[in-house]
N, CA, C and O atoms as a printed pandas DataFrame, in Angstrom:
     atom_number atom_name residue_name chain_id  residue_number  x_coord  y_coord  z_coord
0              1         N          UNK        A               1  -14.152  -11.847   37.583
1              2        CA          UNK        A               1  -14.767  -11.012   36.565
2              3         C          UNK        A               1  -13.997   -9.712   36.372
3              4         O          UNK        A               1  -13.641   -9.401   35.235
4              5         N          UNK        A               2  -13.733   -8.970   37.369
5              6        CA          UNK        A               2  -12.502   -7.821   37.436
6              7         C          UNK        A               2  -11.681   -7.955   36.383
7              8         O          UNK        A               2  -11.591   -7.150   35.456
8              9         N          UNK        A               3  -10.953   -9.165   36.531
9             10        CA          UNK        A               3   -9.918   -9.382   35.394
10            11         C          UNK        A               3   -9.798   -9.498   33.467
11            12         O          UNK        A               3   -8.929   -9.664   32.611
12            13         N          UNK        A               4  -11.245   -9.289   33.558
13            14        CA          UNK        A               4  -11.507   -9.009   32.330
14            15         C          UNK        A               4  -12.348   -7.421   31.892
15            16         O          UNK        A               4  -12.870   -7.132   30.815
16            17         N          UNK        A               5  -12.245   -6.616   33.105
17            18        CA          UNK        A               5  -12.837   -5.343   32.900
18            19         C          UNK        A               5  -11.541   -4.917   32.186
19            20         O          UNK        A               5  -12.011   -4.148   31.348
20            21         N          UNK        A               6  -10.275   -4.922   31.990
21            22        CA          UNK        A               6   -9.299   -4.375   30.776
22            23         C          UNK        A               6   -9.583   -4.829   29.521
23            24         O          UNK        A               6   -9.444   -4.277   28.429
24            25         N          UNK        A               7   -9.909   -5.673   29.753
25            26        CA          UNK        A               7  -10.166   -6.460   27.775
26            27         C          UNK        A               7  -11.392   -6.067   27.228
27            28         O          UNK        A               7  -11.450   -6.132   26.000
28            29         N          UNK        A               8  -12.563   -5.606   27.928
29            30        CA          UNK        A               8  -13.761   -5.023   27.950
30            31         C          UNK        A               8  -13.701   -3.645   27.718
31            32         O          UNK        A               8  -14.546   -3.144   26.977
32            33         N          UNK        A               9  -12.820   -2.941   28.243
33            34        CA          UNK        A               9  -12.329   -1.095   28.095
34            35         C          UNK        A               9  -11.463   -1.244   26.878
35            36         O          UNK        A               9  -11.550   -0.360   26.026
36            37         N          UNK        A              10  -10.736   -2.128   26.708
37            38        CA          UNK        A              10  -10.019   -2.188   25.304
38            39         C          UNK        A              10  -10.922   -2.271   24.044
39            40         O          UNK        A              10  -10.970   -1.379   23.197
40            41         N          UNK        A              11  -11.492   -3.196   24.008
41            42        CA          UNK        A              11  -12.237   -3.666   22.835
42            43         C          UNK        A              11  -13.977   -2.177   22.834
43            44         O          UNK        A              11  -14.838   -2.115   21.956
44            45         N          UNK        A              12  -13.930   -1.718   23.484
45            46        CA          UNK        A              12  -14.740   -0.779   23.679
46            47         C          UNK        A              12  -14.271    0.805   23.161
47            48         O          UNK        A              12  -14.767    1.497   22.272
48            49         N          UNK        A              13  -13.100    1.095   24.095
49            50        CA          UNK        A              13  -12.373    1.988   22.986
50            51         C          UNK        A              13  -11.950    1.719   21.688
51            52         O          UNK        A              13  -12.123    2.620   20.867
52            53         N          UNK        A              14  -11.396    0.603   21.290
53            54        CA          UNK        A              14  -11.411    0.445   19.827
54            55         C          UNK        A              14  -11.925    0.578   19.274
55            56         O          UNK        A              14  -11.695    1.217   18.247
56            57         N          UNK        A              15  -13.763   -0.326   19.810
57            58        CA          UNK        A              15  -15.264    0.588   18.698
58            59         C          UNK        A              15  -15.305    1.801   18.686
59            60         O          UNK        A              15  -15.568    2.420   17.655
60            61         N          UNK        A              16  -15.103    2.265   19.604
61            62        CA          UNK        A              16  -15.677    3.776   19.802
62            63         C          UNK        A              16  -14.389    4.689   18.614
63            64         O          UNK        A              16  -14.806    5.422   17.718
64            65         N          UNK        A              17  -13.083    4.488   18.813
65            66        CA          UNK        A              17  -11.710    4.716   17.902
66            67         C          UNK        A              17  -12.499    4.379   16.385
67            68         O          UNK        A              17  -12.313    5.287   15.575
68            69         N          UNK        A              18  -13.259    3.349   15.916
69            70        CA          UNK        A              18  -13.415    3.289   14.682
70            71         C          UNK        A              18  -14.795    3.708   14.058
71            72         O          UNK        A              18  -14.838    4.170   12.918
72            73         N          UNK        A              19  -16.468    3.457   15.197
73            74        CA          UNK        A              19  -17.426    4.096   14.413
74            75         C          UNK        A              19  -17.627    5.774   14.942
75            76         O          UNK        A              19  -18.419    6.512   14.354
76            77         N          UNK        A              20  -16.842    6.227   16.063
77            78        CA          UNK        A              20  -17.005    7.884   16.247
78            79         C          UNK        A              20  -16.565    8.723   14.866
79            80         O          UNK        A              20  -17.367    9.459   14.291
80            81         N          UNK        A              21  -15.109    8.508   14.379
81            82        CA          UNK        A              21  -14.900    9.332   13.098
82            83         C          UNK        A              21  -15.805    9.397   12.359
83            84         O          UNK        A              21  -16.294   10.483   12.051
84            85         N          UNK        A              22  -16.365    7.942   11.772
85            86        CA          UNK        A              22  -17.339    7.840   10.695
86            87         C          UNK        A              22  -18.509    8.624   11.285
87            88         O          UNK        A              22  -18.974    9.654   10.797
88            89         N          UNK        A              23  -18.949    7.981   12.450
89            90        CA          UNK        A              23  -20.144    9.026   12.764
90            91         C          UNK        A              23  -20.398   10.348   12.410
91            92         O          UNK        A              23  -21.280   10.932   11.781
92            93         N          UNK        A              24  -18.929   10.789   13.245
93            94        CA          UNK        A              24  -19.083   12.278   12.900
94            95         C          UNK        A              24  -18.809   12.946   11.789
95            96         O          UNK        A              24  -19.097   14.140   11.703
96            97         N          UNK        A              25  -18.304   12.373   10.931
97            98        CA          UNK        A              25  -18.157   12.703    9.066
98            99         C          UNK        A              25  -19.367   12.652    8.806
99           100         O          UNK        A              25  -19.837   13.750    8.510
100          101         N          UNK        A              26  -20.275   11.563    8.792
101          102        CA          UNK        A              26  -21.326   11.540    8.276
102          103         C          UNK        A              26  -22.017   12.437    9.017
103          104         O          UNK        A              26  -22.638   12.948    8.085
104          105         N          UNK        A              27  -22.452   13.122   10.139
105          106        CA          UNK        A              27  -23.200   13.741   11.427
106          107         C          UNK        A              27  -23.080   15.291   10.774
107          108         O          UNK        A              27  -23.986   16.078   10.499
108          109         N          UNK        A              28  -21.150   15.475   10.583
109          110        CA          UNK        A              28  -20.911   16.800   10.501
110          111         C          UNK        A              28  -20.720   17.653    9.332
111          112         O          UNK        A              28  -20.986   18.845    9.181
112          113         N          UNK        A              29  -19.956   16.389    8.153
113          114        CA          UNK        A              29  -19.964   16.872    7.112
114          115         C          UNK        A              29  -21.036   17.039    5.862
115          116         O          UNK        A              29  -22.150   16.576    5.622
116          117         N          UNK        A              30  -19.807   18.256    4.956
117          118        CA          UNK        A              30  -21.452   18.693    3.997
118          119         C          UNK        A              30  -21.767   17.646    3.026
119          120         O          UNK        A              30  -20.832   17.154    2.393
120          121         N          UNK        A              31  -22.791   17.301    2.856
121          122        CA          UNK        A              31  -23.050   16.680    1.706
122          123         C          UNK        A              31  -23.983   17.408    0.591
123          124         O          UNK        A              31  -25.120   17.879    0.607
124          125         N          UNK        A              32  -22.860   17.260   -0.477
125          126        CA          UNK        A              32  -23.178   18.166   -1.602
126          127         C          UNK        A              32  -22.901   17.035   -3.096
127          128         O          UNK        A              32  -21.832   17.202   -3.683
128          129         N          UNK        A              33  -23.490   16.370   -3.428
129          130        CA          UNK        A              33  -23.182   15.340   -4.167
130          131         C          UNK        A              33  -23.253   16.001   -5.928
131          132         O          UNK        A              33  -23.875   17.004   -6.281
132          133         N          UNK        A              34  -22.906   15.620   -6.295
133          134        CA          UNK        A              34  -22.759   15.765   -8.121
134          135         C          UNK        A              34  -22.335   15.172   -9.052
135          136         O          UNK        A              34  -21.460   14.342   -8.806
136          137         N          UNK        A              35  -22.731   15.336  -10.338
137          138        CA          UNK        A              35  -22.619   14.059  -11.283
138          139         C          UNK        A              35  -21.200   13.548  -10.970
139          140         O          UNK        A              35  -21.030   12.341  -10.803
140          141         N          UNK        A              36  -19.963   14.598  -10.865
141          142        CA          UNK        A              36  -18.770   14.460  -10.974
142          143         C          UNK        A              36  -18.379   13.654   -9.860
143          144         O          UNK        A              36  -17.340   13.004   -9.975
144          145         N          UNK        A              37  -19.093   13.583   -8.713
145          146        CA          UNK        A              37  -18.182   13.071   -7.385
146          147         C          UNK        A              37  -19.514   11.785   -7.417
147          148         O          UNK        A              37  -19.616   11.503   -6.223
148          149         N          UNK        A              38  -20.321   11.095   -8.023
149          150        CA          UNK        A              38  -20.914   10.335   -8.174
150          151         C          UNK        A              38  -20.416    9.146   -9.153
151          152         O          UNK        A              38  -20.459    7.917   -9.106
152          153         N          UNK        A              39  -19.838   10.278  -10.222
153          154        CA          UNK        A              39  -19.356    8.964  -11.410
154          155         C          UNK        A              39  -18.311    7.977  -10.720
155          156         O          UNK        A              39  -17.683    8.430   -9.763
156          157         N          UNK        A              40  -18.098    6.807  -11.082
157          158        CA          UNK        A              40  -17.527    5.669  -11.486
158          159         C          UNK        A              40  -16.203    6.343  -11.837
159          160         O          UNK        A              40  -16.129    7.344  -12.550
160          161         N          UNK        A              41  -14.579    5.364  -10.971
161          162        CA          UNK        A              41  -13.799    5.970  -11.755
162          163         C          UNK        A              41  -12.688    4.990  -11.478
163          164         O          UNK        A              41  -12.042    5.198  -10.451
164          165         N          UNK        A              42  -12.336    3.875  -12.284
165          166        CA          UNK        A              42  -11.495    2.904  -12.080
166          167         C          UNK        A              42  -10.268    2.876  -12.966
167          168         O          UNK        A              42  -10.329    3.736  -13.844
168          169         N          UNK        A              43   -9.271    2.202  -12.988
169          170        CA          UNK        A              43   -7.949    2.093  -13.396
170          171         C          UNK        A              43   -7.933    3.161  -14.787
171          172         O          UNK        A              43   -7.540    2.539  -15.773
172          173         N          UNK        A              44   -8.230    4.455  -15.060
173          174        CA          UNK        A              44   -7.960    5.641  -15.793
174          175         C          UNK        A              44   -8.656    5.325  -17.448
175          176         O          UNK        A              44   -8.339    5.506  -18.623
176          177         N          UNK        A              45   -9.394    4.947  -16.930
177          178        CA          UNK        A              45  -10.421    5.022  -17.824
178          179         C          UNK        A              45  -11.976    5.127  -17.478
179          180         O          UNK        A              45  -12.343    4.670  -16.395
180          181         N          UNK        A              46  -13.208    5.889  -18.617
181          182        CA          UNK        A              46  -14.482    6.301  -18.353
182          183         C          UNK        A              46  -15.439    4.188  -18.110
183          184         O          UNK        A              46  -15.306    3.136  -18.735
184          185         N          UNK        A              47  -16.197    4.570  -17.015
185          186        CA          UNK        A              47  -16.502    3.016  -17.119
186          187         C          UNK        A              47  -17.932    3.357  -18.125
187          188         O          UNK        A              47  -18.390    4.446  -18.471
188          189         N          UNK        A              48  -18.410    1.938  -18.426
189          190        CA          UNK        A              48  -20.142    1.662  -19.375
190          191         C          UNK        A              48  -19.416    2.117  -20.598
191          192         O          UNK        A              48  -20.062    2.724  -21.452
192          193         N          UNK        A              49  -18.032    1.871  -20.790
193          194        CA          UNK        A              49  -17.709    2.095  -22.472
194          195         C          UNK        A              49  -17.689    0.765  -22.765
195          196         O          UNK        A              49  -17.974   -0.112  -21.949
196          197         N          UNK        A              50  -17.350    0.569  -23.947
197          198        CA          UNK        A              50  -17.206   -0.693  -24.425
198          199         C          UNK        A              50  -16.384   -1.865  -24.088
199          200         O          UNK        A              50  -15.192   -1.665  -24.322
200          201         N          UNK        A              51  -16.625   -2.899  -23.663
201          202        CA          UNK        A              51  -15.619   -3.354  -22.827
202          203         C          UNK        A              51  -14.760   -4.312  -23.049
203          204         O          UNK        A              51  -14.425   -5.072  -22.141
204          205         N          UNK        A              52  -14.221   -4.427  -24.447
205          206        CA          UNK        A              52  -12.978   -4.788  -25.467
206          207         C          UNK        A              52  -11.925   -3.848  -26.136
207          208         O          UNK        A              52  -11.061   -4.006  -26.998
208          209         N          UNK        A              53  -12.557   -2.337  -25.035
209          210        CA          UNK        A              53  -11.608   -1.590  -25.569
210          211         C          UNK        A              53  -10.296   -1.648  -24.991
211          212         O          UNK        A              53  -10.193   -1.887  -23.788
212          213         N          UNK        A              54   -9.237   -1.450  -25.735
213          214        CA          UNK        A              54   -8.215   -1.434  -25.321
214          215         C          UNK        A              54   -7.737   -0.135  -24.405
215          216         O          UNK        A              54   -8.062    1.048  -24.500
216          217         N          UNK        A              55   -6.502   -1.057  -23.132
217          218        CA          UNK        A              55   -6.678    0.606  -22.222
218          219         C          UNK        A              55   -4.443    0.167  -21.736
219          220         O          UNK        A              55   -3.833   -0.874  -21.491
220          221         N          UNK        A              56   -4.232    0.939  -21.789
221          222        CA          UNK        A              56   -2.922    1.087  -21.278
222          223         C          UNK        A              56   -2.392    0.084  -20.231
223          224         O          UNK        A              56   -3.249    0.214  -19.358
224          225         N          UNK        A              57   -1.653   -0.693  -19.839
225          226        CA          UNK        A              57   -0.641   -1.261  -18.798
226          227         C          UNK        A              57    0.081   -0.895  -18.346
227          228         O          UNK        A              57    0.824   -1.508  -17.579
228          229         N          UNK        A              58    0.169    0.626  -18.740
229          230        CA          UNK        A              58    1.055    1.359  -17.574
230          231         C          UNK        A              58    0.433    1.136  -16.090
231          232         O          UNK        A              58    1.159    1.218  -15.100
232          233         N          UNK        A              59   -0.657    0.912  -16.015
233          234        CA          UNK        A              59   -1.470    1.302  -14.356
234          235         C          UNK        A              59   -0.773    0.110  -13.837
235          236         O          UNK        A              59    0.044    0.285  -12.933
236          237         N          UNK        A              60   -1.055   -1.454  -14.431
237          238        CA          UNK        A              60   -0.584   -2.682  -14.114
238          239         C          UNK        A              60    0.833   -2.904  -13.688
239          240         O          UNK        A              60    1.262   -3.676  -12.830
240          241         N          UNK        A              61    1.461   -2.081  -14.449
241          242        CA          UNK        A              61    3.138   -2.013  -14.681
242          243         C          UNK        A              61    3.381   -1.170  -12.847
243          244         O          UNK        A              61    3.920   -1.501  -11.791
244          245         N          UNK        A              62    2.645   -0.030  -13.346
245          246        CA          UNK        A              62    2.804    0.912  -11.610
246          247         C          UNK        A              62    2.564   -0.504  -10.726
247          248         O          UNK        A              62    3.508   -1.178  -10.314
248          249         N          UNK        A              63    1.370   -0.792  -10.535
249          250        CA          UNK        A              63    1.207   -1.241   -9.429
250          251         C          UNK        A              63    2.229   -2.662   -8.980
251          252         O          UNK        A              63    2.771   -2.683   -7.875
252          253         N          UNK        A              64    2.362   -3.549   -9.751
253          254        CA          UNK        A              64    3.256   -4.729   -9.803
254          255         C          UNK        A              64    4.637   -4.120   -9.202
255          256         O          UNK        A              64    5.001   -4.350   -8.049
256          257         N          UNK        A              65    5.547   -3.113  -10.350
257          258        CA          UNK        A              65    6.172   -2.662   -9.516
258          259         C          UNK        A              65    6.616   -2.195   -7.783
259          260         O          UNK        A              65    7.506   -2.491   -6.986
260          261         N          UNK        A              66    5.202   -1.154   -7.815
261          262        CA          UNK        A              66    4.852   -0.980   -6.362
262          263         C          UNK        A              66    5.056   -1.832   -5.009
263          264         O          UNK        A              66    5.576   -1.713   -3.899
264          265         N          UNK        A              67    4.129   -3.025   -5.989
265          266        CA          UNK        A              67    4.179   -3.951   -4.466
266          267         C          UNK        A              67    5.612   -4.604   -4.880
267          268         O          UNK        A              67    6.268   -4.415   -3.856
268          269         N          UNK        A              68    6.334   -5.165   -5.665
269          270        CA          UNK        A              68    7.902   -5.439   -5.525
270          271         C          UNK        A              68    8.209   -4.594   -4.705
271          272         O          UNK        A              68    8.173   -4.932   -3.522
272          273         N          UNK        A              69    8.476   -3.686   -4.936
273          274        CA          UNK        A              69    9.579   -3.049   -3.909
274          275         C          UNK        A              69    8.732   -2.505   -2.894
275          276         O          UNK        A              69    9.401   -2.272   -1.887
276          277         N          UNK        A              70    7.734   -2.261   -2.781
277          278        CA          UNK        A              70    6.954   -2.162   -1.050
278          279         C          UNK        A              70    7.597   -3.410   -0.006
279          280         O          UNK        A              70    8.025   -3.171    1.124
280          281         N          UNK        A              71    7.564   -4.890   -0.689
281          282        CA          UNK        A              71    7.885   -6.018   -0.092
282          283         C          UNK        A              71    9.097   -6.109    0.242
283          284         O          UNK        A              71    9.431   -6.743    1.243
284          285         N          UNK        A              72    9.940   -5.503   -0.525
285          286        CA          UNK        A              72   11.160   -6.002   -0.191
286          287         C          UNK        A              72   11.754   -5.185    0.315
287          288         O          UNK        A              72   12.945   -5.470    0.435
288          289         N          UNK        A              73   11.333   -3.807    0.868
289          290        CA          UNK        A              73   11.740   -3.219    1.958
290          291         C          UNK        A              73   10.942   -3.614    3.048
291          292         O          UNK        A              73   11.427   -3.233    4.113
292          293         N          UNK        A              74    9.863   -4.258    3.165
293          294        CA          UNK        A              74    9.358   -5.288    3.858
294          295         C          UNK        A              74   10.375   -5.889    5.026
295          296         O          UNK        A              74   10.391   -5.837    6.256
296          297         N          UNK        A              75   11.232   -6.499    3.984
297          298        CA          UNK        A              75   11.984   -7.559    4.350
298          299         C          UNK        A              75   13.195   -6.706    5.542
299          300         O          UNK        A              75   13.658   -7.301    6.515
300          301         N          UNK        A              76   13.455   -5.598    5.280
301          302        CA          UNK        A              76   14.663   -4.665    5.592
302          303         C          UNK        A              76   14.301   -4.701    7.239
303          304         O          UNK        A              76   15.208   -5.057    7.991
304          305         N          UNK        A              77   12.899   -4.313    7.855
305          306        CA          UNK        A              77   13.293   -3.874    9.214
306          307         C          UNK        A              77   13.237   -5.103    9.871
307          308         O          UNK        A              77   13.302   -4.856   11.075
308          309         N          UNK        A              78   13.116   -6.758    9.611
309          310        CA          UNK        A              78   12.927   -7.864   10.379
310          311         C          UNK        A              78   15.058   -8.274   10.278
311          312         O          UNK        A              78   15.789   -8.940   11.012
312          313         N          UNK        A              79   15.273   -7.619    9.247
313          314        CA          UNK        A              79   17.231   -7.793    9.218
314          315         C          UNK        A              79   17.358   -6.527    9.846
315          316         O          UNK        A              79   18.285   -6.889   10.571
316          317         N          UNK        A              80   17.205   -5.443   10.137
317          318        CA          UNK        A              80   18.106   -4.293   10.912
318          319         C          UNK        A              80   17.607   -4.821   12.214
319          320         O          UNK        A              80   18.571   -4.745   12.976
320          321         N          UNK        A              81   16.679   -5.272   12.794
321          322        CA          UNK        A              81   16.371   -5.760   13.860
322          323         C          UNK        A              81   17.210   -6.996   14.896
323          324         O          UNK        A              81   17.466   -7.107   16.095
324          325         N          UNK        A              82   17.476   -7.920   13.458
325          326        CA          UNK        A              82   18.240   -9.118   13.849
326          327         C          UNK        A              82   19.670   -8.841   13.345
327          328         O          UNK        A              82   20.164   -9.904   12.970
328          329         N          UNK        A              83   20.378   -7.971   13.224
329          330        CA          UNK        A              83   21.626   -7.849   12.492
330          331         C          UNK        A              83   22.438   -8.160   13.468
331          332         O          UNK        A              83   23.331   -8.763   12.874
332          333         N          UNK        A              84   22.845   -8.136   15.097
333          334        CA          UNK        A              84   23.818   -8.164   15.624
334          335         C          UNK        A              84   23.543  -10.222   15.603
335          336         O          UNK        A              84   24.359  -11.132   15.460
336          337         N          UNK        A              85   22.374  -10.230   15.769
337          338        CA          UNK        A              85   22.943  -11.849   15.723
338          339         C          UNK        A              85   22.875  -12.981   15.132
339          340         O          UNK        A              85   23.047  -14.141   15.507
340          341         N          UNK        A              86   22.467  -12.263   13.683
341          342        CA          UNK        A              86   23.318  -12.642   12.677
342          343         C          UNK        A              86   24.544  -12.408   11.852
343          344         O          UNK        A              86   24.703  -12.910   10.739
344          345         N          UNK        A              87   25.294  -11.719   12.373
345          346        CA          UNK        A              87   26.242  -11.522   11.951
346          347         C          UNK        A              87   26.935  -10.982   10.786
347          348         O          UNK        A              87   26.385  -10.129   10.089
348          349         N          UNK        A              88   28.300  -11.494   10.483
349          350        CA          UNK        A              88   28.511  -10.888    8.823
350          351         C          UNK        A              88   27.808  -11.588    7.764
351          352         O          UNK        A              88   27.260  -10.816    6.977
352          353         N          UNK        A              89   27.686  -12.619    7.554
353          354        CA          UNK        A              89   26.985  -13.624    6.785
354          355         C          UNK        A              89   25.385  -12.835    6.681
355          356         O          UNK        A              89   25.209  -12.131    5.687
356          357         N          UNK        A              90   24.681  -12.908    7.306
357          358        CA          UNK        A              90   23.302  -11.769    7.239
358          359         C          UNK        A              90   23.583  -10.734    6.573
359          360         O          UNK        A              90   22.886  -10.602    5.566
360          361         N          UNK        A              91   24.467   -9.814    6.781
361          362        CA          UNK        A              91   25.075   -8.361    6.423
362          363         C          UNK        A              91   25.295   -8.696    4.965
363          364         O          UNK        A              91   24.578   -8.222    4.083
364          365         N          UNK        A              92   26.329   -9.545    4.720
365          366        CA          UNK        A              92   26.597  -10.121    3.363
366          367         C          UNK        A              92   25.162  -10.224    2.357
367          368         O          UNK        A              92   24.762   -9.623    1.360
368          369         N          UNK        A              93   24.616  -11.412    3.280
369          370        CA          UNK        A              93   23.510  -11.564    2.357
370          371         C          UNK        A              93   22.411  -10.600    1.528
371          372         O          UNK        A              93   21.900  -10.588    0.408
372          373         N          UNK        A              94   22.355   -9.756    2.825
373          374        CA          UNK        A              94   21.349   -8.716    2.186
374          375         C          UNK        A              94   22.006   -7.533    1.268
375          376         O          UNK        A              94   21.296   -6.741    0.647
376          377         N          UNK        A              95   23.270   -7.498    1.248
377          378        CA          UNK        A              95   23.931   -6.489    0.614
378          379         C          UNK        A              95   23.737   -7.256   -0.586
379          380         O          UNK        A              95   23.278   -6.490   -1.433
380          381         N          UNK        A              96   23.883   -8.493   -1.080
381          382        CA          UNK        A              96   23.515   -9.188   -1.921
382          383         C          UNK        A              96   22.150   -8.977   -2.588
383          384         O          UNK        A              96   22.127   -8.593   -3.758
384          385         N          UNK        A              97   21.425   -9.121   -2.163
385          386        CA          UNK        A              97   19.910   -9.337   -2.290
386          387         C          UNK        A              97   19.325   -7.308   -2.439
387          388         O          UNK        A              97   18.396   -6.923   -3.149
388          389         N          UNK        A              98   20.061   -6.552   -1.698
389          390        CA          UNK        A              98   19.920   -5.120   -2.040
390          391         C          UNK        A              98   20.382   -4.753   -3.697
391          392         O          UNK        A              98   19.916   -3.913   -4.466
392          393         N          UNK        A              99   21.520   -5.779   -3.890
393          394        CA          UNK        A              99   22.138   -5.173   -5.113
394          395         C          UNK        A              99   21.183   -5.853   -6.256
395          396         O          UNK        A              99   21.015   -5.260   -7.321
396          397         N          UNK        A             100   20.775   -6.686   -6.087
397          398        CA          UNK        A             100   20.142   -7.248   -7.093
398          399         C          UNK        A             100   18.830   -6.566   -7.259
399          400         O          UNK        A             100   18.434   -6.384   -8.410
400          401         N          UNK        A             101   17.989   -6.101   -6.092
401          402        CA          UNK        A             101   16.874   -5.305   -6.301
402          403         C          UNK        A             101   17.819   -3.800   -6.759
403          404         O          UNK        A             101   17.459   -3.391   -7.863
404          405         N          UNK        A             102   18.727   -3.100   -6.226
405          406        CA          UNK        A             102   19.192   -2.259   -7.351
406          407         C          UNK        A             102   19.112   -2.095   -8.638
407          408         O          UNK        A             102   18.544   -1.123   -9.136
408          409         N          UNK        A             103   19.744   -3.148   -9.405
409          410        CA          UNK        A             103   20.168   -3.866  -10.767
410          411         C          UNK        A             103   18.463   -3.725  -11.381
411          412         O          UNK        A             103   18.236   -2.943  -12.304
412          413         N          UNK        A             104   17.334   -4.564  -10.762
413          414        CA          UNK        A             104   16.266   -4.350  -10.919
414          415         C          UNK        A             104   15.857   -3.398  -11.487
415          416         O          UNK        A             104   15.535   -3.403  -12.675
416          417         N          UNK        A             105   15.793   -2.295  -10.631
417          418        CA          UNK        A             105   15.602   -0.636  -10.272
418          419         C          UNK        A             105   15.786   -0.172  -11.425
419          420         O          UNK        A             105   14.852    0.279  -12.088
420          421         N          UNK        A             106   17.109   -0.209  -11.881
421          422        CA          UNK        A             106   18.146    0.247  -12.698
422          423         C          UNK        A             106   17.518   -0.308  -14.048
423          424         O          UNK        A             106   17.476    0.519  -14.959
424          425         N          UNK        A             107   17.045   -1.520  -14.311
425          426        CA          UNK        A             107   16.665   -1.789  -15.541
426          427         C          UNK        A             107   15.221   -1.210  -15.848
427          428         O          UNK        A             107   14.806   -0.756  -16.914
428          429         N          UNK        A             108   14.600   -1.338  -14.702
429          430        CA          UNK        A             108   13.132   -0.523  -15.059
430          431         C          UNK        A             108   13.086    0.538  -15.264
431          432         O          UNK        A             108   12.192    1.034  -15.949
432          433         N          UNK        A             109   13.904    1.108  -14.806
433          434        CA          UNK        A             109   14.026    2.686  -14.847
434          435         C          UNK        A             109   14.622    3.188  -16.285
435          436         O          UNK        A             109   14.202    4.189  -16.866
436          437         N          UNK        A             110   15.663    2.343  -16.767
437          438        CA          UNK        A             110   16.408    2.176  -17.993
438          439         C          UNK        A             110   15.408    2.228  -19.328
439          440         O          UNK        A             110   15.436    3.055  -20.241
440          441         N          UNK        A             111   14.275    0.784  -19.112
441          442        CA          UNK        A             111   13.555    0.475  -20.241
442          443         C          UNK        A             111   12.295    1.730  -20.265
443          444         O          UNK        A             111   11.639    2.060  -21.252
444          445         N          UNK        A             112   12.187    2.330  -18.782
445          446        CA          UNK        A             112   11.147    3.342  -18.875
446          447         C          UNK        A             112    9.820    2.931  -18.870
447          448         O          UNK        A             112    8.866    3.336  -19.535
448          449         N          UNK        A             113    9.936    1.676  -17.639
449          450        CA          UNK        A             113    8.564    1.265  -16.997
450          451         C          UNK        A             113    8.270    2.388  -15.735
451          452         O          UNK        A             113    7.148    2.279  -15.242
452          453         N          UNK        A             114    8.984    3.253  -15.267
453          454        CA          UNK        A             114    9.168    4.444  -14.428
454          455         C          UNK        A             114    8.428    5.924  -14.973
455          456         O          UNK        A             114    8.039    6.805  -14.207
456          457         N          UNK        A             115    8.360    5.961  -16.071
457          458        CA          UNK        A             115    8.252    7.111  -16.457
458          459         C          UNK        A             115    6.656    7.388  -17.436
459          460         O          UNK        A             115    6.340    6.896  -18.519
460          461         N          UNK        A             116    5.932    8.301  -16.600
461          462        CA          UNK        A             116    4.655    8.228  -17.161
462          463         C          UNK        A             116    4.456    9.521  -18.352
463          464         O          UNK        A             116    4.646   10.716  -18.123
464          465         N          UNK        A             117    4.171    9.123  -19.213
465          466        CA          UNK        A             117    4.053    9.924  -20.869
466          467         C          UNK        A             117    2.461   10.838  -20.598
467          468         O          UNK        A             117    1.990   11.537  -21.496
């Protein structure tokens, strides 16, 4: 039984690591609520409007973007990790695969999916 008093102190500090903050936010902090910090407030527009109105794709455009290249620097620390044994061929490849997400970069940035009006 001993041998599981570590996995028992682990999983115990972890609860305690995740409902103490909340506790004490809720315990300590002020609550002062108002229409403003009550309203509804999703992808940059007022919500209960009409809901065929038309609304911008810039937000869509951000985020798609975003996760592209969140991922594919993703990819970067599992190759700086393995680089000595893979060799030049690895090195190659990703210099490859960097330039093309460059080129990417370069065109979005070009057509002015980057730039918010």
């Amino acid at each position: 039984m001993e041998n599981y008093f570590p996995i028992l102190m682990f999983v115990l500090v972890g609860i305690a690591v995740g409902v103490l903050p909340v506790a004490m936010g809720f315990i300590l902090g002020p609550s002062r609520p108002d229409p403003e910090k009550l309203s509804p407030y999703e992808c940059g527009f007022e919500a209960f409007e009409d809901a065929r109105m038309k609304f911008d794709v810039r937000y869509y455009l951000v985020a798609i973007l975003f996760i592209l290249f969140d991922l594919e620097i993703a990819f970067l620390f599992p190759w700086a990790v393995s680089l000595r044994e893979i060799g030049a061929s690895g090195f190659w490849a990703m210099m490859i695969f960097l330039a093309i997400l460059v080129v990417g970069f370069a065109y979005e940035w070009k057509k002015g999916a980057l730039d918010w009006e």
